[in-house]
C-alpha positions as CSV (number, residue, x, y, z in Angstrom):
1,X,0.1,-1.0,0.6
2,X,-2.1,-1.8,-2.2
3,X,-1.2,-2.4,-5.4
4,X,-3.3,0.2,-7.0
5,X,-1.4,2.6,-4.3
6,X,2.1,1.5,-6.1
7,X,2.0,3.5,-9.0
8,X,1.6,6.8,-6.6
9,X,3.8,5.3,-4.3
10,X,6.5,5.2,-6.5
11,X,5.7,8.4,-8.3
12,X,6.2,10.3,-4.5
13,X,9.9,8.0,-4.2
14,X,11.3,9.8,-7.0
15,X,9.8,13.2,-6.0
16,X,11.1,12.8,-2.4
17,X,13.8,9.9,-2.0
18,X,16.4,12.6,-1.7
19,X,14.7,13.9,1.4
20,X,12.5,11.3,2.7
21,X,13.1,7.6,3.8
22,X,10.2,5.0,2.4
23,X,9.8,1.5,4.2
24,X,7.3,-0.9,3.2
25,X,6.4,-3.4,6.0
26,X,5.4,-6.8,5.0
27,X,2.4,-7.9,7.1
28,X,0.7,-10.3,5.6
29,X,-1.0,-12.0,2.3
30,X,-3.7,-9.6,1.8
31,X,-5.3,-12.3,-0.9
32,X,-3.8,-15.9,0.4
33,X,-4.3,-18.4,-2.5
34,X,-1.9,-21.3,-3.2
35,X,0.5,-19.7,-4.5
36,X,1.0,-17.3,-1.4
37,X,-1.1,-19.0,1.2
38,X,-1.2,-17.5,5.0
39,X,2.5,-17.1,6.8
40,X,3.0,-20.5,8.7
41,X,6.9,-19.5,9.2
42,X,9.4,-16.5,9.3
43,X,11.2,-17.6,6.5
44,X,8.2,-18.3,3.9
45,X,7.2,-14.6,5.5
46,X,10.7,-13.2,3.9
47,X,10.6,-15.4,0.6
48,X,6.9,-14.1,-0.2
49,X,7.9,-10.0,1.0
50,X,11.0,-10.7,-1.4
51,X,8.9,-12.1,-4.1
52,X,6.7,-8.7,-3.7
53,X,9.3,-6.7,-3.9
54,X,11.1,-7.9,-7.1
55,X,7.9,-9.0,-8.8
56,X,6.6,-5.4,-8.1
57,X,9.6,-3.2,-8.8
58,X,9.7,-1.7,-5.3
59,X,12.8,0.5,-5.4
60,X,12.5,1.2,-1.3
61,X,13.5,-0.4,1.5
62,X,10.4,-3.6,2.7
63,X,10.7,-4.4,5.9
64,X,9.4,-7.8,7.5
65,X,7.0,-8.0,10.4
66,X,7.0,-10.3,12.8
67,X,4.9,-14.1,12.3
68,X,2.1,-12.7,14.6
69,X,2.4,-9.2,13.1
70,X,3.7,-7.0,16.4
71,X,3.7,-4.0,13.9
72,X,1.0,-4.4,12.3
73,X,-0.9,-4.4,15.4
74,X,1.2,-1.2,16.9
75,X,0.3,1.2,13.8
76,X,-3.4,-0.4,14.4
77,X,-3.6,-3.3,12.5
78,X,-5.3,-1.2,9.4
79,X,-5.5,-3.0,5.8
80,X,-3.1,-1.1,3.3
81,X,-2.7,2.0,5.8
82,X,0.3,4.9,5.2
83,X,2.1,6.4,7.9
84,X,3.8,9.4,7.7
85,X,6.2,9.4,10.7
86,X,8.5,12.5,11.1
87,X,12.3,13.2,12.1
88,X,11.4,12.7,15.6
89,X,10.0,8.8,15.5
90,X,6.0,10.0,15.9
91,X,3.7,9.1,13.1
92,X,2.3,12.5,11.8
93,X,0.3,11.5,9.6
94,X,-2.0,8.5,8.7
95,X,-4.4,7.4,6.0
96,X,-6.4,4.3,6.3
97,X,-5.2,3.7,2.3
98,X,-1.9,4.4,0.5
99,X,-3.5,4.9,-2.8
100,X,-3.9,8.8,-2.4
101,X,-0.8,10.5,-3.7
102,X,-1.9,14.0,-4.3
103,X,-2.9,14.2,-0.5
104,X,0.5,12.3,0.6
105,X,2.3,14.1,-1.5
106,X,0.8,17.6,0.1
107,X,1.1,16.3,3.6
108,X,5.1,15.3,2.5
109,X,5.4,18.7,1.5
110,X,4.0,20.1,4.5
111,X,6.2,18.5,7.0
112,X,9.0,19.0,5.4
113,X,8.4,22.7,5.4
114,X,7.7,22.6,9.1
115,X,10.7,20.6,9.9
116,X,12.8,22.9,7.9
117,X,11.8,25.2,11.1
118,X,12.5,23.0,13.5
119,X,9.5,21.7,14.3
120,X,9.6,18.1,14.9
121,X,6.8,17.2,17.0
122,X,4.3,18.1,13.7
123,X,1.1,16.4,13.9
124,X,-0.9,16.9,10.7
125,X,-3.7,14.9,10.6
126,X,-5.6,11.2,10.1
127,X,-7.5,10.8,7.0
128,X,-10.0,7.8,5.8
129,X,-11.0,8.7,2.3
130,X,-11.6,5.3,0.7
131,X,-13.1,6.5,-2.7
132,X,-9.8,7.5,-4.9
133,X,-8.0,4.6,-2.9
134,X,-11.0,2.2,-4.4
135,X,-10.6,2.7,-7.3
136,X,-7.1,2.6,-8.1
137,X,-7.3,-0.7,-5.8
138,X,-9.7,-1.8,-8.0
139,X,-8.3,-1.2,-11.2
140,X,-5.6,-3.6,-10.3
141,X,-7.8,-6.1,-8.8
142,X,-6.5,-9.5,-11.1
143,X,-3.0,-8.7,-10.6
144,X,-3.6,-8.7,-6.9
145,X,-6.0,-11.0,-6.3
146,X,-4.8,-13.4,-9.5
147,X,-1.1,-13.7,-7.8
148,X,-2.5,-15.6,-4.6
149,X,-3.9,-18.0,-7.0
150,X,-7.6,-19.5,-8.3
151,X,-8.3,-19.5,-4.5
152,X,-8.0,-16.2,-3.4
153,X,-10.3,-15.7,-6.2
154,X,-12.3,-18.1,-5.6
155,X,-12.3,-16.5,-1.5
156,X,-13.0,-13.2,-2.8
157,X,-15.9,-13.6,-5.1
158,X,-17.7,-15.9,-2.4
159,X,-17.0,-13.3,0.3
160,X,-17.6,-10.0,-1.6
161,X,-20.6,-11.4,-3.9
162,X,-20.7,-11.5,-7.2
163,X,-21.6,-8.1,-7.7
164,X,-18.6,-6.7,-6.2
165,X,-16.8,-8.9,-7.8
166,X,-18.3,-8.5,-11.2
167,X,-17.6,-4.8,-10.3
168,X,-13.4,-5.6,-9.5
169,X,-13.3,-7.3,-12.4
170,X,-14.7,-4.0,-14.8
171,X,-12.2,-2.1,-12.6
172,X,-9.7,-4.3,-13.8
173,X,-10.3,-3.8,-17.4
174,X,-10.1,-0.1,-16.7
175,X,-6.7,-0.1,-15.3
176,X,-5.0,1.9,-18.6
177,X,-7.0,4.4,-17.9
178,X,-7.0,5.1,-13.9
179,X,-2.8,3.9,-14.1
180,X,-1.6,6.3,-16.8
181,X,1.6,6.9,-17.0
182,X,2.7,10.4,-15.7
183,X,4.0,11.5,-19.4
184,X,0.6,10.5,-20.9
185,X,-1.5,12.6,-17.8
């Protein structure tokens, strides 16, 4: 999940923890730096997902894939991807980012309705929007990038460009306003 997605994220968890089970799985340092370089080990996998949890408030479950990432690579190895999987084990619903609450949200809704009737082999749909996602990834582009260390910022400005980056880091500043709190929306 992205960290622009968390504020959504956690939003739909008090909406539907009563209902619905969340699980974050830890795949890997999306922004390696020094601070939280690439996974050489099991344990310094666990230490960094348990660092991301507290260090992010995450109040749901995080799960912790494998070294080699034998998850990731099931659910199809997708950066910051959301899978909706219903009472039955089958993923009914996927969206290439997380950061799209309103549509989660609906499609949460929707199977829960369906499953009310019994139906549990629901397939709803496969979405790739990557605008809204974007930007709310964007407007949290230091705190992401920033906690790998000067490296991964150093990796990302020399593999995005500077104008992409120049662009991350307006994002960035912008963040009060795309992350609002929901009593000030």
């Amino acid at each position: 999940m992205t960290r622009g997605a968390r504020p959504g994220l956690k939003q739909l968890h008090r909406e539907f923890s009563e209902r619905v089970v969340f699980v974050s799985v830890h795949v890997r340092e999306a922004h390696p730096g020094e601070r939280y370089p690439h996974h050489t080990s099991e344990a310094q996998k666990m230490r960094h997902a348990n660092d991301w949890a507290r260090l992010d408030h995450i109040p749901w479950a995080v799960a912790v894939d494998t070294l080699d990432g034998t998850m990731h690579r099931a659910y199809g190895a997708r950066p910051n991807s959301i899978h909706i999987v219903n009472s039955a084990g089958i993923v009914a619903f996927r969206a290439l980012w997380a950061g799209q609450a309103r549509l989660l949200r609906a499609k949460l809704e929707e199977l829960l309705r369906l499953e009310e009737t019994h139906r549990t082999s629901v397939t709803l749909d496969e979405r790739e929007n990557l605008i809204v996602p974007l930007i709310h990834g964007a407007a949290e582009f230091d705190g992401a990038v920033g906690r790998g260390g000067t490296k991964a910022t150093a990796d990302f400005r020399r593999e995005m460009g500077l104008v992409m980056y120049g662009m991350e880091k307006l994002m960035s500043r912008m963040r009060p306003l795309i992350h609002r709190p929901p009593e000030a929306a």
